[in-house]
C-alpha positions as CSV (number, residue, x, y, z in Angstrom):
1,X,22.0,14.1,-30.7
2,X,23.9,12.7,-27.7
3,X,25.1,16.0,-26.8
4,X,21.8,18.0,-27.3
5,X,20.2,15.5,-25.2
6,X,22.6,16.0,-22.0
7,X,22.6,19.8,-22.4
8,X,18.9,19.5,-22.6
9,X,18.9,17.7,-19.2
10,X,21.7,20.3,-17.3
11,X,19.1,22.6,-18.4
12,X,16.3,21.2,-16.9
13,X,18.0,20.0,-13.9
14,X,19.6,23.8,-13.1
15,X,15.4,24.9,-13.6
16,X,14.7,22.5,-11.0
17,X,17.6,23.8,-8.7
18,X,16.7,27.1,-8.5
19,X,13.2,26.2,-8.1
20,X,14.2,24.1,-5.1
21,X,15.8,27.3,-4.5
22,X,13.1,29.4,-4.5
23,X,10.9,26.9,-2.4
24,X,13.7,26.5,0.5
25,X,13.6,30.9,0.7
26,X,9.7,31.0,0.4
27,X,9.7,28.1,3.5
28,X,12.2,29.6,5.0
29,X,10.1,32.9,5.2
30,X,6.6,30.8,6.4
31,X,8.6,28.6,8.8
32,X,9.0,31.2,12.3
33,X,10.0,30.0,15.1
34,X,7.2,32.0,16.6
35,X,4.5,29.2,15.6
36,X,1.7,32.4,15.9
37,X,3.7,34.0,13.1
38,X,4.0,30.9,11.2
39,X,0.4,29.9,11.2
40,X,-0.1,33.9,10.2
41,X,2.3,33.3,7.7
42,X,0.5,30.6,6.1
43,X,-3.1,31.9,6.1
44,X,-1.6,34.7,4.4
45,X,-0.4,32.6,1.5
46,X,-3.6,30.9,1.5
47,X,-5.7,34.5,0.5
48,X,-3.1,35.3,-1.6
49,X,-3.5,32.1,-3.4
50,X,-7.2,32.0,-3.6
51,X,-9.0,32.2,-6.5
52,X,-12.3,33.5,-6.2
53,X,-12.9,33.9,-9.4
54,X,-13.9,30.3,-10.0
55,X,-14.3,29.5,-6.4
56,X,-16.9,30.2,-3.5
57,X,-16.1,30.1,0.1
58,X,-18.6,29.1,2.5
59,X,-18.0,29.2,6.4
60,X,-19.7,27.0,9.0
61,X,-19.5,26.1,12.5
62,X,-19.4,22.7,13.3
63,X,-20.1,22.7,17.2
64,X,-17.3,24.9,17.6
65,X,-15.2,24.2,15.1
66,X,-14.4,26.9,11.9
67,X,-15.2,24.3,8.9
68,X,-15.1,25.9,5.2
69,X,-17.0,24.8,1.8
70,X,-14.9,25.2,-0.9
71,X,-17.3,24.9,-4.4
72,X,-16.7,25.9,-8.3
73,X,-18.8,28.6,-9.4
74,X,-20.6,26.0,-12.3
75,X,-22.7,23.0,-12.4
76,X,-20.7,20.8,-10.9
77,X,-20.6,17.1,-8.6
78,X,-23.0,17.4,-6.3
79,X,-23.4,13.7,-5.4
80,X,-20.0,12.8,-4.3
81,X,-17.8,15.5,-1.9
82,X,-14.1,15.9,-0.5
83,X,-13.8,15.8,3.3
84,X,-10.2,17.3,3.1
85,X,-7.5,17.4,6.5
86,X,-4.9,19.9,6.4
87,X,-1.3,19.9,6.7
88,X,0.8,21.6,9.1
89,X,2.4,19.0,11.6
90,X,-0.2,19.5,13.8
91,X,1.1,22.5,15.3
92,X,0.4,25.3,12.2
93,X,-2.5,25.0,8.8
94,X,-5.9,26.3,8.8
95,X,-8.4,26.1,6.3
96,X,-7.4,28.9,4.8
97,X,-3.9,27.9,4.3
98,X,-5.3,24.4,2.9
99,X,-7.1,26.8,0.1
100,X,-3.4,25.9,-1.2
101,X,-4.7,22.6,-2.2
102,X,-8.7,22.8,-1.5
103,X,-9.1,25.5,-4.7
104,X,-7.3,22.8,-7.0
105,X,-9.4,20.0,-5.3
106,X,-12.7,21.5,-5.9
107,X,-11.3,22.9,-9.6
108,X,-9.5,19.5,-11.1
109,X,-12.9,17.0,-9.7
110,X,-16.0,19.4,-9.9
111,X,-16.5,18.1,-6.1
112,X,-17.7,20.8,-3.5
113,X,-14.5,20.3,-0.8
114,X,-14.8,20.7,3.1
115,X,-12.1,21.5,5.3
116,X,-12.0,22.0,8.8
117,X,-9.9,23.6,11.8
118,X,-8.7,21.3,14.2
119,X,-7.4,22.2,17.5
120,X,-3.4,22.4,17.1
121,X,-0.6,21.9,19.3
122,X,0.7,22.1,21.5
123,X,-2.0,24.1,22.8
124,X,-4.2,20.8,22.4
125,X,-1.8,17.9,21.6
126,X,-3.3,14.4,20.6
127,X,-5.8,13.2,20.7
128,X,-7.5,16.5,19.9
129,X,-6.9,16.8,16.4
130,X,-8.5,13.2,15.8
131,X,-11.2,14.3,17.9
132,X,-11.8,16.9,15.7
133,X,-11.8,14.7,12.4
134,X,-14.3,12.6,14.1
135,X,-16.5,16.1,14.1
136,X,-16.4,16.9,10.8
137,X,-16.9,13.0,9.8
138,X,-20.1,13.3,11.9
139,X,-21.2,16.5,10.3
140,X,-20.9,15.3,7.1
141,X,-23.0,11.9,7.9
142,X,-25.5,14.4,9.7
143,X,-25.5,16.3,6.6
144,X,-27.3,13.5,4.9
145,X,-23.7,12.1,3.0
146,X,-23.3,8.9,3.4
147,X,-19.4,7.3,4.1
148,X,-19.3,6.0,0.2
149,X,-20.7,9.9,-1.0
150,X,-17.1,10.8,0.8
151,X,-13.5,11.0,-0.4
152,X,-11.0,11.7,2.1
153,X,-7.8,13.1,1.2
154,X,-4.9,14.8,3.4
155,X,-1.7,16.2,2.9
156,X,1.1,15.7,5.3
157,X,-0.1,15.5,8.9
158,X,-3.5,15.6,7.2
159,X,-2.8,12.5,5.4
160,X,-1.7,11.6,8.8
161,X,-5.3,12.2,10.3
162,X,-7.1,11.3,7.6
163,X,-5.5,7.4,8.1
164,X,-6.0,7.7,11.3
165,X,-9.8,8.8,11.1
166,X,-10.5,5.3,8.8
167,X,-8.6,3.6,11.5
168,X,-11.0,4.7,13.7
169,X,-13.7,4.2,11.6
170,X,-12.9,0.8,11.2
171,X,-12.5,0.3,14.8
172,X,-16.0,1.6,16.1
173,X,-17.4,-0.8,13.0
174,X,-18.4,2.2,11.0
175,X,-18.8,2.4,7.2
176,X,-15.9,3.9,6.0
177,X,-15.3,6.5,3.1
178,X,-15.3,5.6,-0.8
179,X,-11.2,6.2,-1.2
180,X,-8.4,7.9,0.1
181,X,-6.1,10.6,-1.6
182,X,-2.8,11.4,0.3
183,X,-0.6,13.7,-0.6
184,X,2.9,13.4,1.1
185,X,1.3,11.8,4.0
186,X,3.5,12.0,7.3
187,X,2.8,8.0,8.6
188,X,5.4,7.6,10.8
189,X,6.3,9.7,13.7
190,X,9.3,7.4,15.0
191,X,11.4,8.7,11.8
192,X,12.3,5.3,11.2
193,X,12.2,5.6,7.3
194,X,16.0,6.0,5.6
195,X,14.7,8.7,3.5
196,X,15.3,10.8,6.6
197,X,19.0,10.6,5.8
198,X,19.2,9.4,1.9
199,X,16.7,12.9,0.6
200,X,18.2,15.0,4.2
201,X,20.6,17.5,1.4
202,X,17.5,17.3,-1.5
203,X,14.4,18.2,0.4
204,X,14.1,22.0,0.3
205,X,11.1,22.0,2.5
206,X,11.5,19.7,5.3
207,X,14.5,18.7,7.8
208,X,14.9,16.7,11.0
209,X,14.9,19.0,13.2
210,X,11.5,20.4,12.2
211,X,9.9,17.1,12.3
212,X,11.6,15.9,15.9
213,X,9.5,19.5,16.7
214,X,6.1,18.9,15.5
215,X,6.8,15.1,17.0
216,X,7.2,16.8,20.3
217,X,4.5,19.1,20.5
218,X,1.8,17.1,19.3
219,X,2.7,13.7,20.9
220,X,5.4,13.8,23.6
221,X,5.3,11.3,26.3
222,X,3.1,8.7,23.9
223,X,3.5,5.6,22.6
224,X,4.9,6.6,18.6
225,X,4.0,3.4,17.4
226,X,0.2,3.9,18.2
227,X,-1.4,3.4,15.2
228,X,-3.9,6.5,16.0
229,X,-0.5,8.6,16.0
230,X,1.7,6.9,13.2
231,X,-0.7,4.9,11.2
232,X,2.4,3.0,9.3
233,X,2.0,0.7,12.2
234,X,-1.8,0.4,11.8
235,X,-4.0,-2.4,10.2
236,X,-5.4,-1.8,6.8
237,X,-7.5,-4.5,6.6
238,X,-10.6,-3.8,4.7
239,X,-9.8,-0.2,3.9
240,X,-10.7,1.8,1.0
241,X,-8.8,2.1,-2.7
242,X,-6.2,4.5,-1.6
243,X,-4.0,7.1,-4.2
244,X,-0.6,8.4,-2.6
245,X,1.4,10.9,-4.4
246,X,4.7,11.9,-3.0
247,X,7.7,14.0,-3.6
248,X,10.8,12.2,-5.2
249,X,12.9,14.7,-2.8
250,X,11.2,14.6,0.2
251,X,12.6,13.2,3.6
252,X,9.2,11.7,4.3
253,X,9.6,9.6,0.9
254,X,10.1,6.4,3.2
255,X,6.6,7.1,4.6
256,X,4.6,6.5,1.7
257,X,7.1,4.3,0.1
258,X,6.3,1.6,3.5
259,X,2.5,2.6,3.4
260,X,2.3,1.5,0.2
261,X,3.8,-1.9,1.1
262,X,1.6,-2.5,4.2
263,X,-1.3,-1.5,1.9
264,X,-0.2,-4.5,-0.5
265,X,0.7,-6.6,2.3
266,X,-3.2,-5.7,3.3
267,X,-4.3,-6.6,0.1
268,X,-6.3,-3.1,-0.4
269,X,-6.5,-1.9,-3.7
270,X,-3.8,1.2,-3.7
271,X,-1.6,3.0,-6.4
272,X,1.3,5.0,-5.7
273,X,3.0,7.5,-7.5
274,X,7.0,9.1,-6.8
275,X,6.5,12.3,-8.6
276,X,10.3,13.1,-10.2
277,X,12.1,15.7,-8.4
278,X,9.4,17.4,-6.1
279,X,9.3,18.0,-2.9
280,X,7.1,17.8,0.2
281,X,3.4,18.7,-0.5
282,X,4.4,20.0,-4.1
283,X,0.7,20.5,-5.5
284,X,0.4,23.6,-3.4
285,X,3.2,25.2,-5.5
286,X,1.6,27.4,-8.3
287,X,3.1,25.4,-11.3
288,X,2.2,23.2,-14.3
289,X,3.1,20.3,-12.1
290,X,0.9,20.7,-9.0
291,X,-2.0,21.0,-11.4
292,X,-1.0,17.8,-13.6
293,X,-0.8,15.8,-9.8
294,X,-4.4,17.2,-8.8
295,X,-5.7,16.0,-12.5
296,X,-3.9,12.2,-11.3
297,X,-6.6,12.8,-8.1
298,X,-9.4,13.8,-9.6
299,X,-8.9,10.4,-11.5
């Protein structure tokens, strides 16, 4: 039984390799150093990925700014809706990329999903892109939603921006959303966190050098530890339950592993969950997985 067992595990574990694999050559082929190709790359992946079938798409121009409703073709939530912030490290992601995570969204909670384009860098470095959260918050309350009709979720840099918009929230004495969903949220932008060297051989999406890149272009020459640019640093006082899934894998583990911590330390009401073995942003991957995580959201 003992020896079934362990050849049971190498076999899952050598799945998991070349799966990591797979992910590090797909990455590899999105991640040009020409950022114009990259973010081409990505919307790309984003049609591909689309399912229309089950899906609308519905385009809208906030004062400027491409936003995009993302709905299930059935009776569904009307009531309550997603207000979703794209990855990207705020120099690459689109709607249409986020369709990557948006199309499970709207599938897995019955929720019609908004997502919008924020200015990137470093064309338009911070504070632009919390600017532009601001927008579509204001959009949405113009709509007729009130803050409590609204979940706000993020992955990545969007998770970044999406604390940072309750941050802001909070600090203009707003109401502020029912919860928060973060997926792999990037919370701190000193790279203080150990997983930077403990997952550095593991993650098969991420590295140093990537992140000391997007650091650069979207904040160089201001203060990191501005809670409005790494939120780890922020006060939670007073905000919203909060879900935060994150790669076992990933070199941004630390962040979520800390932001859970100040979250407890802030006594909000939060739940965090180390998925075994994945990596950064791993619900976007088209696997059994990624839908299984998006069902633990919709929760």
């Amino acid at each position: 039984m003992v020896e079934i067992e362990k050849i049971e595990t190498e076999v899952a574990d050598k799945k998991s390799q070349n799966l990591m694999n797979l992910i590090r050559r797909v990455h590899g082929l999105v991640e040009n150093p020409d950022i114009e190709k990259h973010r081409q790359s990505q919307d790309h992946i984003g049609t591909i990925l689309s399912n229309t079938k089950v899906l609308s798409y519905r385009e809208v121009d906030v004062d400027g700014m491409y936003g995009e409703w993302v709905s299930v073709n059935r009776a569904h939530m009307k009531k309550y809706i997603i207000l979703h912030c794209h990855g990207g490290g705020y120099s690459t992601g689109s709607s249409l990329y986020a369709r990557t995570l948006t199309s499970k969204l709207a599938e897995s909670t019955s929720m019609d999903v908004f997502c919008f384009d924020y200015r990137l860098a470093p064309e338009h470095p911070y504070p632009a892109a919390a600017e532009d959260a601001m927008k579509a918050w204001n959009y949405l309350m113009l709509l007729g939603y009130g803050a409590r009709d609204v979940v706000l979720t993020g992955d990545s840099a969007g998770g970044n921006l999406a604390l940072a918009l309750v941050l802001r929230l909070k600090e203009e004495k707003r109401l502020l959303p029912r919860g928060l969903v973060l997926m792999s949220p990037w919370t701190d932008l000193t790279s203080s966190g150990k997983s930077f060297e403990t997952k550095a051989e593991l993650d098969p999406v991420l590295n140093r050098p990537y992140i000391d890149r997007m650091v650069k272009a979207y904040a160089e020459g201001q203060n990191l530890e501005d809670a409005l640019i790494s939120p780890l640093f922020g006060n939670f006082e007073g905000f919203p339950p909060t879900y935060i899934q994150v790669g076992e894998n990933e070199i941004l583990l630390s962040d979520s592993l800390r932001l859970h911590q100040a979250f407890i330390d802030a006594n909000v009401s939060v739940k965090l969950d180390v998925w075994p073995g994945m990596w950064h942003v791993f619900q976007m991957s088209p696997m059994k997985t990624a839908w299984n995580a998006m069902d633990k959201n919709a929760e």
